[in-house]
C-alpha positions as CSV (number, residue, x, y, z in Angstrom):
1,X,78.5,-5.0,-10.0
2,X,81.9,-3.7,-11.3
3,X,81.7,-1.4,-14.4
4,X,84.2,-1.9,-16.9
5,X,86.3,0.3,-18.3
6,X,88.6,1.2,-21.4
7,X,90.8,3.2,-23.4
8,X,91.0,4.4,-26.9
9,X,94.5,5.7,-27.8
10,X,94.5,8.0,-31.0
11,X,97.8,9.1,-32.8
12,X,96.8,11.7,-35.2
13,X,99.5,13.8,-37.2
14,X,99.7,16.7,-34.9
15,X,98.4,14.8,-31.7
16,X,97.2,12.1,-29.6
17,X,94.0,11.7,-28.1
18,X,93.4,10.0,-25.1
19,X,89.7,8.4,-24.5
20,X,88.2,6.6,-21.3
21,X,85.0,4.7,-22.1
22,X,82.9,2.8,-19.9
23,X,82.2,-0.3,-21.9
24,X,79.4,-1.6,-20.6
25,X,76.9,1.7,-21.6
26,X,79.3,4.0,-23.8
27,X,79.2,6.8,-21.4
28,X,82.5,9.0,-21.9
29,X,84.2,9.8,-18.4
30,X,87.7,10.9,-19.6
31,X,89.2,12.7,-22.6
32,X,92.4,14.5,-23.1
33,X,94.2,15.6,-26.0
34,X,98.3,16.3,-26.2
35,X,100.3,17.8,-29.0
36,X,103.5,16.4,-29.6
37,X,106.0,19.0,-29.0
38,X,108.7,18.1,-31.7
39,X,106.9,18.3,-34.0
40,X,105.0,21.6,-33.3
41,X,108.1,22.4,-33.2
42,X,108.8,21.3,-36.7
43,X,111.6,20.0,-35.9
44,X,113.2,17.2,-38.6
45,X,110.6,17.9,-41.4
46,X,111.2,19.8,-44.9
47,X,108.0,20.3,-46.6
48,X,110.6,21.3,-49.7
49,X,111.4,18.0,-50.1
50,X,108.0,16.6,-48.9
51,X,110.0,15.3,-45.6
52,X,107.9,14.5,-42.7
53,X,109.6,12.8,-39.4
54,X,108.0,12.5,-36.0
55,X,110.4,11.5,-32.8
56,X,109.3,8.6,-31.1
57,X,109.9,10.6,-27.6
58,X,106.6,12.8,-28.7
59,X,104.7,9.5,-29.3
60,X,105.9,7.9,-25.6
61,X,105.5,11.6,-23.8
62,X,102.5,12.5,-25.4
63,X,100.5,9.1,-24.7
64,X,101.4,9.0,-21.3
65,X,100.6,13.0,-20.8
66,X,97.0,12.1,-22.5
67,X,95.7,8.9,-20.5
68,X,96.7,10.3,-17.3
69,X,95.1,13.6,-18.1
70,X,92.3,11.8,-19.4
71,X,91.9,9.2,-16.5
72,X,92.6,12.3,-13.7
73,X,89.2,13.4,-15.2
74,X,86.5,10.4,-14.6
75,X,85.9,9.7,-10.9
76,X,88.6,7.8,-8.6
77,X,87.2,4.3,-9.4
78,X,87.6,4.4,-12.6
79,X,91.3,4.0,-12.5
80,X,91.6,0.1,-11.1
81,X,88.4,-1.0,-13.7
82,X,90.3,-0.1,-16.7
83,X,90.3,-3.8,-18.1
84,X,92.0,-2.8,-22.2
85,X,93.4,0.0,-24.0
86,X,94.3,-0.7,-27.9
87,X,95.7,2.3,-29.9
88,X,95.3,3.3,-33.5
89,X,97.6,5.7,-35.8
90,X,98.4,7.4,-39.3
91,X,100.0,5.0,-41.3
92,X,101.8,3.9,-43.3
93,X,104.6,5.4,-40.5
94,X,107.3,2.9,-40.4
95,X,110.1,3.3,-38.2
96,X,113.9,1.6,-38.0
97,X,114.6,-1.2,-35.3
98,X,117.6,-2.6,-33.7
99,X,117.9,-6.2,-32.7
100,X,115.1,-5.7,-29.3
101,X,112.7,-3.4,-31.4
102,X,113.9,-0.3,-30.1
103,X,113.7,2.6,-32.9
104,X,117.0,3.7,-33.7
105,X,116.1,7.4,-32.7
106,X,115.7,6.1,-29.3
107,X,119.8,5.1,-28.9
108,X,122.2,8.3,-28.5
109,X,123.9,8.2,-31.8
110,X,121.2,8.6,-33.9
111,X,118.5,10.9,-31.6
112,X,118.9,13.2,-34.1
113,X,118.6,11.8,-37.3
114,X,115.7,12.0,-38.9
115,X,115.9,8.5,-40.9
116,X,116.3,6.7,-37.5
117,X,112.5,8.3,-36.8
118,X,108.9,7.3,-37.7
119,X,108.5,8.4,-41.4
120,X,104.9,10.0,-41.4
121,X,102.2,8.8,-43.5
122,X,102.6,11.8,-45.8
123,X,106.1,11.7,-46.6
124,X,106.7,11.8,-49.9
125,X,110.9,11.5,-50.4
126,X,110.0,7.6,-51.5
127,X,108.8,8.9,-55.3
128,X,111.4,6.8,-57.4
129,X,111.0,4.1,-55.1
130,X,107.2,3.4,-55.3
131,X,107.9,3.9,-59.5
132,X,110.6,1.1,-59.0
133,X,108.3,-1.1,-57.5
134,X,105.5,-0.9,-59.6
135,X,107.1,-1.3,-62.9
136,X,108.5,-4.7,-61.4
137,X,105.6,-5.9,-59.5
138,X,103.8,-5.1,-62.9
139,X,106.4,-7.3,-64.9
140,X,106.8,-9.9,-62.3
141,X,105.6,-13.6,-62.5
142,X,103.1,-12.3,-59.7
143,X,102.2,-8.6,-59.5
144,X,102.2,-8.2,-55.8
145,X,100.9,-5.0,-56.1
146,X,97.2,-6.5,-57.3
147,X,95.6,-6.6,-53.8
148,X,96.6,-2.9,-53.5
149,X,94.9,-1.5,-55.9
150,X,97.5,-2.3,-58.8
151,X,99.9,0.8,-57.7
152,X,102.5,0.8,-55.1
153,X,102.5,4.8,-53.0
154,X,105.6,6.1,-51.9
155,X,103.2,6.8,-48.6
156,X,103.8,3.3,-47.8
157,X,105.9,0.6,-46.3
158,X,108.5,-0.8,-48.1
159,X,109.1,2.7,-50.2
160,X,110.1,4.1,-47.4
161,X,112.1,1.5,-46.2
162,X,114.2,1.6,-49.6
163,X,114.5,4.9,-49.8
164,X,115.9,5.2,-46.5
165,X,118.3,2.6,-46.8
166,X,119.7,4.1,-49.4
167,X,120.4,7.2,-48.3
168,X,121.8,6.4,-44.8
169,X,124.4,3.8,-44.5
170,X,124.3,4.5,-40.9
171,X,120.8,3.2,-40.5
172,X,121.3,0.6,-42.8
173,X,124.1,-1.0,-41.0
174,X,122.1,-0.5,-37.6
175,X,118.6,-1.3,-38.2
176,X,117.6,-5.2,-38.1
177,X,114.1,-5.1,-38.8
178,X,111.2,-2.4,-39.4
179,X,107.6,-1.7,-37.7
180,X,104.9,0.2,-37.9
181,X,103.7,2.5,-35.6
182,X,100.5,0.8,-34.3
183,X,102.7,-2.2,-33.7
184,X,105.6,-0.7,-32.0
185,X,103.3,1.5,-29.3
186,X,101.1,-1.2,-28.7
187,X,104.3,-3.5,-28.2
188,X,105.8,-1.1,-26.4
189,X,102.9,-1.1,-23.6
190,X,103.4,-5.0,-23.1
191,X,106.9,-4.1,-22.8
192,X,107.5,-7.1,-25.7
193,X,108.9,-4.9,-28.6
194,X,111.3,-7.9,-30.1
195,X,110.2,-7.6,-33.8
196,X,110.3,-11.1,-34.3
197,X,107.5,-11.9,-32.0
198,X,104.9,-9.0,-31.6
199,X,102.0,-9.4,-33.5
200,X,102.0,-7.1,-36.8
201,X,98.5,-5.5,-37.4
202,X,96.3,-6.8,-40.6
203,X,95.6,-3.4,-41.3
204,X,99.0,-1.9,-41.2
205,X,100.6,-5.4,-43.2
206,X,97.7,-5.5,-45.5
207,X,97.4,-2.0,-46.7
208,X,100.9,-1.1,-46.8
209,X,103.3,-3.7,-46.7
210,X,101.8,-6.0,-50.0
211,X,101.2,-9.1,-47.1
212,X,98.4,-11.1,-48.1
213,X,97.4,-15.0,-47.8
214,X,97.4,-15.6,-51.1
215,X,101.7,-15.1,-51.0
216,X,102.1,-16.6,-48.0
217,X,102.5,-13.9,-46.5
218,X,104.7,-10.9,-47.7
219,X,106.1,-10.6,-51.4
220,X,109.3,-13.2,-51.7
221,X,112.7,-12.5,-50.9
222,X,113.4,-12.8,-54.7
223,X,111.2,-10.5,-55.5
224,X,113.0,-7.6,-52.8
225,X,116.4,-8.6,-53.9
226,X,115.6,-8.0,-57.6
227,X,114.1,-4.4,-56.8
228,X,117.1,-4.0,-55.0
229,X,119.9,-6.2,-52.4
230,X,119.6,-3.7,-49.8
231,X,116.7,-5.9,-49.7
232,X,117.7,-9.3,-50.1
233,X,116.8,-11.1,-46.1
234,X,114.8,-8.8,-44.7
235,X,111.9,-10.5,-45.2
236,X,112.9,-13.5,-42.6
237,X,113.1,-10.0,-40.3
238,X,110.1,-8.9,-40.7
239,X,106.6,-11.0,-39.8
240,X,104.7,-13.7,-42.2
241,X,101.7,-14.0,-39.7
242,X,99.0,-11.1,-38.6
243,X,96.7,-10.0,-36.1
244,X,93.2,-8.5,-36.8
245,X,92.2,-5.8,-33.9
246,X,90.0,-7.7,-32.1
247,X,92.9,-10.0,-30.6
248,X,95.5,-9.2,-27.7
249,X,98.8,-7.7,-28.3
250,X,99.3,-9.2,-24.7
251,X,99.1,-7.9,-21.1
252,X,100.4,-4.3,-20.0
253,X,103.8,-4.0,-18.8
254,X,105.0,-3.0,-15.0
255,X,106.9,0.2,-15.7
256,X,103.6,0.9,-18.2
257,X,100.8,-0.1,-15.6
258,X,103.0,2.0,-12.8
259,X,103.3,5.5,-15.6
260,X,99.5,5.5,-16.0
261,X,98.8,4.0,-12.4
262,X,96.5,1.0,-13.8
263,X,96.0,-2.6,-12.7
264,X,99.0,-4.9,-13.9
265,X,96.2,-7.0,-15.7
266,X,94.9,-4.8,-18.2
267,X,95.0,-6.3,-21.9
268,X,96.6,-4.3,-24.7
269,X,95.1,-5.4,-28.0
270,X,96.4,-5.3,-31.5
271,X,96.9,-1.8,-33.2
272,X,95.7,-0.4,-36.3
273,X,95.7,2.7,-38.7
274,X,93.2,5.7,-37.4
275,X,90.6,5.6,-40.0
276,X,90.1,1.6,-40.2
277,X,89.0,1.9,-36.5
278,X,87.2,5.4,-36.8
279,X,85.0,3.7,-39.3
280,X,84.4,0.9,-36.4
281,X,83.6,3.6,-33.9
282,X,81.4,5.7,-36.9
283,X,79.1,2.3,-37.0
284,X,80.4,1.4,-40.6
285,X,77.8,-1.3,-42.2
286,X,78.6,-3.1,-45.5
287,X,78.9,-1.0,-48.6
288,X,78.1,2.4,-46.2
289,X,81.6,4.7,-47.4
290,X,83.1,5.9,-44.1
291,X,84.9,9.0,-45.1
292,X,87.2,10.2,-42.1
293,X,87.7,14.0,-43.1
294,X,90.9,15.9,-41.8
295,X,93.9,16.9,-43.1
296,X,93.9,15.0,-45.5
297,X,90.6,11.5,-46.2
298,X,90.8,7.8,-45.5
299,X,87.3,5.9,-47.1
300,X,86.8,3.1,-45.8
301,X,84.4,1.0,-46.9
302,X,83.4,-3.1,-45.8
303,X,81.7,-5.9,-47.5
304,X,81.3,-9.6,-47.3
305,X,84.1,-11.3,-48.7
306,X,81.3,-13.9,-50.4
307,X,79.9,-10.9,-52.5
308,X,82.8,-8.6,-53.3
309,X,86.1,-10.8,-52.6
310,X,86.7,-12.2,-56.0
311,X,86.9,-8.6,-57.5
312,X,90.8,-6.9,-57.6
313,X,89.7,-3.0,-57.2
314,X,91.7,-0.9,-59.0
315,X,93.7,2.4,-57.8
316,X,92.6,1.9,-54.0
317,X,94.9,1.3,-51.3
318,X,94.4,-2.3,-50.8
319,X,91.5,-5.1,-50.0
320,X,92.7,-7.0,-47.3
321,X,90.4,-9.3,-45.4
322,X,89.2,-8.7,-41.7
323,X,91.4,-4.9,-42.2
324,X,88.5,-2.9,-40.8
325,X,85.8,-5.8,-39.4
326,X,87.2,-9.2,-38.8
327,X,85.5,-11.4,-41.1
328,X,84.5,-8.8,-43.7
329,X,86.8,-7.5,-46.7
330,X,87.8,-3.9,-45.6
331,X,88.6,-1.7,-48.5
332,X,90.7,1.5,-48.6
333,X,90.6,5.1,-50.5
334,X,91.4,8.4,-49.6
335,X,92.5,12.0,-50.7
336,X,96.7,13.3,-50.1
337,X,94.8,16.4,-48.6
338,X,91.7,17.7,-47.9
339,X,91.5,20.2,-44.6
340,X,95.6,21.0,-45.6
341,X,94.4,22.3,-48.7
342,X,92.5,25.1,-46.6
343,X,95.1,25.2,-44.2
344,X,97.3,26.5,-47.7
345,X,95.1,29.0,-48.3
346,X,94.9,30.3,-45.0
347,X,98.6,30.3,-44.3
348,X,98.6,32.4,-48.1
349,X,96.6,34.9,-46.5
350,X,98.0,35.3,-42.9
351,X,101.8,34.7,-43.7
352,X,102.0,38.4,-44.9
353,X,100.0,39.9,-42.2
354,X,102.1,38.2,-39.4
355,X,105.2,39.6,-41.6
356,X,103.8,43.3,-41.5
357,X,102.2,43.4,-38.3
358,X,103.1,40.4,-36.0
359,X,102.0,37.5,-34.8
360,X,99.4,38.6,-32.8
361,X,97.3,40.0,-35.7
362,X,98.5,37.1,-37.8
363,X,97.0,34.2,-34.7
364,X,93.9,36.6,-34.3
365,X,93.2,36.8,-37.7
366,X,94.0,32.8,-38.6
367,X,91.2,31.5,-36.0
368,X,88.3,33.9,-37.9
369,X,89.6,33.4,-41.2
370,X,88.4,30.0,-42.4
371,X,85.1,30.5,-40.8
372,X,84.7,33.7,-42.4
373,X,85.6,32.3,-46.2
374,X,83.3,29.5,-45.7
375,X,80.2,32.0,-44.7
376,X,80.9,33.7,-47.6
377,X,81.4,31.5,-50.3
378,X,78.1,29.5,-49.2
379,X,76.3,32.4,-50.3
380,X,77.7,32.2,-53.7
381,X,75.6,30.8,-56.4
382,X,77.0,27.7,-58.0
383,X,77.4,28.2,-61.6
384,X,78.6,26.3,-64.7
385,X,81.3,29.1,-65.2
386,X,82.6,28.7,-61.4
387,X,86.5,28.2,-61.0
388,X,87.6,25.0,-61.3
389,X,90.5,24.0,-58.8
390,X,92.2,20.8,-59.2
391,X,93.2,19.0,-55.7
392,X,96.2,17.6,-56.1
393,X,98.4,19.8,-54.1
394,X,99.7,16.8,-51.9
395,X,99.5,14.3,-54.8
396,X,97.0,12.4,-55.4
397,X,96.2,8.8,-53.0
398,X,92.9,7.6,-55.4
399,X,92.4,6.7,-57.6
400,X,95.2,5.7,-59.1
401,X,98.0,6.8,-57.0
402,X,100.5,9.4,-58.1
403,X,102.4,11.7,-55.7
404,X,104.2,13.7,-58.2
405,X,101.0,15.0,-59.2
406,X,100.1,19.2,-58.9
407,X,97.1,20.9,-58.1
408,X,95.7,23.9,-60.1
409,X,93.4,26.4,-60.6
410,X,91.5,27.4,-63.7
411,X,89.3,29.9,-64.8
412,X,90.8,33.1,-62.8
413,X,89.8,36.8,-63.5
414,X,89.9,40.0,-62.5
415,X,87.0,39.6,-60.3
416,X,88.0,36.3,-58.4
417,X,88.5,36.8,-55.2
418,X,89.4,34.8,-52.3
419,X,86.0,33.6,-51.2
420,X,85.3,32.4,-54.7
421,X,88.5,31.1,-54.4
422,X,87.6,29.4,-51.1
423,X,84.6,28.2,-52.6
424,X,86.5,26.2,-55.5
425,X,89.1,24.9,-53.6
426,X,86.3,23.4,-51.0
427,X,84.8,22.0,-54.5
428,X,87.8,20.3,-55.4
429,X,88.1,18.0,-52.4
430,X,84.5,17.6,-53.0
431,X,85.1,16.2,-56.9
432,X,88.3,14.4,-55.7
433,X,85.9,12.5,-53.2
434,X,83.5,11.9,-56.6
435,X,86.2,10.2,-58.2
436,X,86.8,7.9,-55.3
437,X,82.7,6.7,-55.6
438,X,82.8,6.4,-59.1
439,X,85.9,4.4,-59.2
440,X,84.3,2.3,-56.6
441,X,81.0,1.8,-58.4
442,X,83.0,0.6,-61.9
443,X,84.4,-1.6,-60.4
444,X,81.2,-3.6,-59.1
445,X,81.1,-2.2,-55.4
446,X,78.2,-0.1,-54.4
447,X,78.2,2.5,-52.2
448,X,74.3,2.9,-50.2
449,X,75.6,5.3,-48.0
450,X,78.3,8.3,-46.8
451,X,79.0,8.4,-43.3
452,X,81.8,10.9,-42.3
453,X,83.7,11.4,-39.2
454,X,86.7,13.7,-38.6
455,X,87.4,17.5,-37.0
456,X,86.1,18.5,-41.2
457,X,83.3,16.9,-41.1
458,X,82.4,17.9,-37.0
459,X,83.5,22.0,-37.7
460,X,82.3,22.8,-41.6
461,X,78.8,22.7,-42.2
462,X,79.4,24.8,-45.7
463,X,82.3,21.8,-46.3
464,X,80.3,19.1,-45.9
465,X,77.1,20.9,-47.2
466,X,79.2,20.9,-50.4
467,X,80.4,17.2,-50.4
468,X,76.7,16.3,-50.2
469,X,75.9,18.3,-53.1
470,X,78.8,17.3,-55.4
471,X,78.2,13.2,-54.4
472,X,74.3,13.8,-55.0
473,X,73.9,11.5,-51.6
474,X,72.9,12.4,-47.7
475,X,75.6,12.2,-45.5
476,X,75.6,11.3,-41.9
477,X,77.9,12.4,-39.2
478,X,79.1,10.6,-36.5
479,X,78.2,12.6,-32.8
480,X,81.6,11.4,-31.0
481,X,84.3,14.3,-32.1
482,X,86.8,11.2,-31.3
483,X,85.3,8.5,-33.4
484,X,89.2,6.7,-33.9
485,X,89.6,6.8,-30.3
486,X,86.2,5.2,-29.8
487,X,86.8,2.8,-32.4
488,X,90.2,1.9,-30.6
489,X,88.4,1.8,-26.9
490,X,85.3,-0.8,-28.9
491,X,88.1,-3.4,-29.8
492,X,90.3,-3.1,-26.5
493,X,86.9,-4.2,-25.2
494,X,87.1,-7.1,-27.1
495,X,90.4,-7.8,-26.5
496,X,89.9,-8.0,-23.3
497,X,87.1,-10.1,-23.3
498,X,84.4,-7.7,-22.1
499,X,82.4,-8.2,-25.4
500,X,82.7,-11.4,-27.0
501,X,82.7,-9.2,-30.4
502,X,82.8,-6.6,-32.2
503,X,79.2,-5.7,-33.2
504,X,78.4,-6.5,-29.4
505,X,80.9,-4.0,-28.3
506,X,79.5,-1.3,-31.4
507,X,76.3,-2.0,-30.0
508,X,76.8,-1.0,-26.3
509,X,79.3,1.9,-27.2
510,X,78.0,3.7,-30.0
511,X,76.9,7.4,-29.4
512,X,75.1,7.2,-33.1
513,X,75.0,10.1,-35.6
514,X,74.3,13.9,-34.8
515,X,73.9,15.4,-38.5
516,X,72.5,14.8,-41.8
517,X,73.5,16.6,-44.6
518,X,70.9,16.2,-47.6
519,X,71.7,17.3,-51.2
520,X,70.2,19.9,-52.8
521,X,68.8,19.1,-55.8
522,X,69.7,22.3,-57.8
523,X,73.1,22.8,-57.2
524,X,73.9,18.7,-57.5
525,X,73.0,18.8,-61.4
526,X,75.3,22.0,-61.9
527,X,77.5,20.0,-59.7
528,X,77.4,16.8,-62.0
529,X,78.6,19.6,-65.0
530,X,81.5,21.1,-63.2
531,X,82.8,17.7,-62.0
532,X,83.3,16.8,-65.6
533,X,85.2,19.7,-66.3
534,X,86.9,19.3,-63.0
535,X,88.1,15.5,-64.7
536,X,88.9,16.9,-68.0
537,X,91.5,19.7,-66.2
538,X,92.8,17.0,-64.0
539,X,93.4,14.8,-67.1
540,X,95.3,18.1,-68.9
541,X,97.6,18.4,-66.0
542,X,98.2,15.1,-65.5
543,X,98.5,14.0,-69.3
544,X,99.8,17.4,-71.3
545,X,100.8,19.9,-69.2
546,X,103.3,17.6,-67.4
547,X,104.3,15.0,-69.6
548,X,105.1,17.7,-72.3
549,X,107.7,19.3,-69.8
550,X,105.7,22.6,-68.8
551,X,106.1,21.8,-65.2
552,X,109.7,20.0,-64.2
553,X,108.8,18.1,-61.1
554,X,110.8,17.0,-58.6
């Protein structure tokens, strides 16, 4: 009997990752991971200015580095039974289009510009923007924003999209229409990029872009040309219609089938964002919270649309129908940073040592350095006088989105040092995933379980050891280390008709859960004290400190 065969695609911020499952029984045969080497390069970012660009050369390079890399690995056969790929990435990451879909940073004149590139998820340059839009949305004769969580992010879509026509006449006289990066690179494997006729992901349009039903589509062109007449037609170049994950994008192209040296059949389905088809490959049920833990968190979270779709959830990002699981309401949540937080902390402590004495001792001491911290601050007791951080340091996603926001860190003396330090910064990300189930739960949406997924969540046991305590709940860990990439490889398997659906294809692929986490029951009541003070800082920073001028932000 032939096997079947597919591939999960997954653009992360620093990489792709390349996945080769066999769909009938789940096994793994292939897996291959590529940085992109632009931006390792970090070429055309400015963390200064919160400016984060990736070149879509490192997307088309890096994907075809991966698959082959991945497919050279599982046995000859394998190759011509590959029967769908479908490919999931960070968003919101739109990226200019000329008249055929090509991004502009793909035609000479602009190859070096960043504005003609993908804008990363976590580009924050769209601040004024995303406050534009919300105070009109929120005056409006329909607040677009309500399906969103009732707050526009400068994170997403049609910020970015402002912002950048604004500052770039260039790109604004050369870009007819916009996409998002699980569109375009799942478009671009058909070889169909015309923006006018690919199909534009539910998640990504959803989410992001304000589309929903209920406006027939996106937000009216009235509404764009009041927030501003850079605006005014771009909605007729855009998309009114969607695609949930489980359909085709169409059939692979011949230059495309020929790079990866696959049959000329294979079936490229619809794209997503990463974590909306991580929590498919994490086995997300209704009201289970799939946290996917990495630089920074996506929650994702699914219920039937008969119990939970009547409610607008506010400061989430977004309830769009059939976003996760076709036919079920997927919801959206997340944290600006999480694992970049530590990343700070760690770059704090090596930065000098590299500067005194080199980069050897500086890479050396980086790879023990984390590791060490966390084995040190689990032995500390947990205490009601602990340091309280605040982890804002990216913004803060939800609830209630505001990017201007900073983090802190309260309660310093003489004898703090960087362990305890450690230990109060892990605690933060850990209180700023509280918030995200409490807002949930007042707003008449259980939560019966944390599942969590993510290189966090697969590397820290004194991380997540933490997060159970802090949430007072068990938390479960997905086994696969590539849950978005298996995710992506479940619905190319029902795009392509080998599973007639999704739960089928979860069913035969899933390689389950490899960790529990329960919480201790001492250190979750001191927990349930500090968290209180950790919302009564986070309130003074974001209500005194800042709005009384002590911190000028920019």
């Amino acid at each position: 009997m032939k096997e079947n065969y597919v591939i999960g695609i997954d653009f992360g911020t620093d990489s792709v990752r390349a996945l080769v499952v066999n769909a009938d029984t789940g096994e793994q045969v292939g897996t291959a991971v590529q940085e992109y080497p632009r931006w390792k390069q970090g070429k055309y970012c400015d963390a200064g200015v919160s400016q984060f660009r990736q070149h879509p050369l490192d997307y088309l390079e890096s994907l075809e580095n991966a698959v082959r890399s991945a497919l050279d690995q599982a046995p000859a056969a394998v190759r011509q039974n590959v029967r769908g790929i479908s490919v999931d990435t960070t968003g919101s990451t739109p990226v200019a289009v000329d008249r055929a879909g090509t991004p502009l940073a793909l035609l000479p004149e602009f190859a070096e510009n960043p504005n003609g590139m993908f804008i990363l998820w976590k580009d924050h340059t769209a601040n004024a923007e995303a406050e534009e839009i919300n105070r009109l949305a929120h005056s409006y004769d329909i607040d677009f924003t309500k399906y969103v969580g009732g707050i526009y992010s400068s994170e997403w879509f049609w910020a970015k999209i402002l912002r950048t026509l604004r500052v770039d006449e260039a790109v604004r006289e050369s870009a007819f229409s916009w996409v998002e990066h699980c569109d375009w690179i799942s478009a671009e494997l058909t070889g169909i990029t015309d923006p006018l006729l690919l199909k534009r992901s539910r998640c990504a349009a959803g989410h992001k872009a304000l589309w929903h039903q209920d406006f027939d589509g996106l937000p009216s062109n009235a509404f764009f040309r009041e927030l501003d007449p850079l605006l005014d037609g771009l909605r007729d170049r855009l998309f009114a219609d969607t695609a949930t994950s489980d359909q085709p994008m169409g059939t692979i192209s011949k230059a495309w089938a020929t790079k990866l040296d696959i049959p000329a059949d294979v079936v490229i389905g619809v794209g997503a964002f990463d974590a909306h088809m991580g929590a498919v490959g994490a086995l997300i049920e209704p009201y289970s919270l799939c946290k996917v833990i990495g630089t920074s968190t996506c929650d994702m979270l699914v219920a039937p649309n008969d119990e939970v779709g009547h409610l607008l959830i506010k400061g989430i990002c977004g309830q769009v129908d059939g976003s996760i699981v076709p036919g079920m309401l997927g919801m959206e949540a997340g944290q600006s940073a999480f694992g970049d937080i530590y990343a700070w902390f760690s770059k704090l402590i090596t930065e000098p040592v590299k500067a005194l004495l080199g980069e050897e001792e500086a890479a050396q001491l980086s790879k023990k350095l984390i590791p060490h911290l966390a084995e040190q601050a689990a032995k500390l007791p947990v205490t009601e006088k602990d340091i309280i951080a605040i982890d804002w340091l990216n913004g803060r996603r939800t609830p209630d989105a505001k990017h201007t926001l900073k983090g802190g860190l309260l309660g310093l003396n003489l004898a703090s040092d960087n362990a305890r330090i450690f230990k109060a910064l892990v605690e933060a990300t850990a209180y700023g995933s509280k918030a995200i189930v409490e807002r949930f739960r007042s707003e008449g949406v259980p939560i019966h379980q944390v599942i969590a997924i993510g290189g966090v969540a697969k590397k820290s046991a004194f991380v997540m050891q933490t997060l159970a305590d802090v949430l007072n709940m068990p938390i479960k860990v997905a086994t696969s280390e590539q849950a978005c990439a298996l995710g992506a490889a479940m619905f190319a398997s029902v795009a392509a008709g080998v599973h007639d659906h999704l739960q089928e294809a979860q069913e035969a692929m899933s390689s389950g859960f490899d960790a529990v986490y329960q919480p201790r029951e001492a250190q979750s009541a001191v927990y349930q004290q500090l968290y209180q003070k950790y919302l009564q800082a986070g309130a003074y920073i974001e209500n005194e400190f800042l709005q009384k001028g002590y911190l000028q932000l920019t």
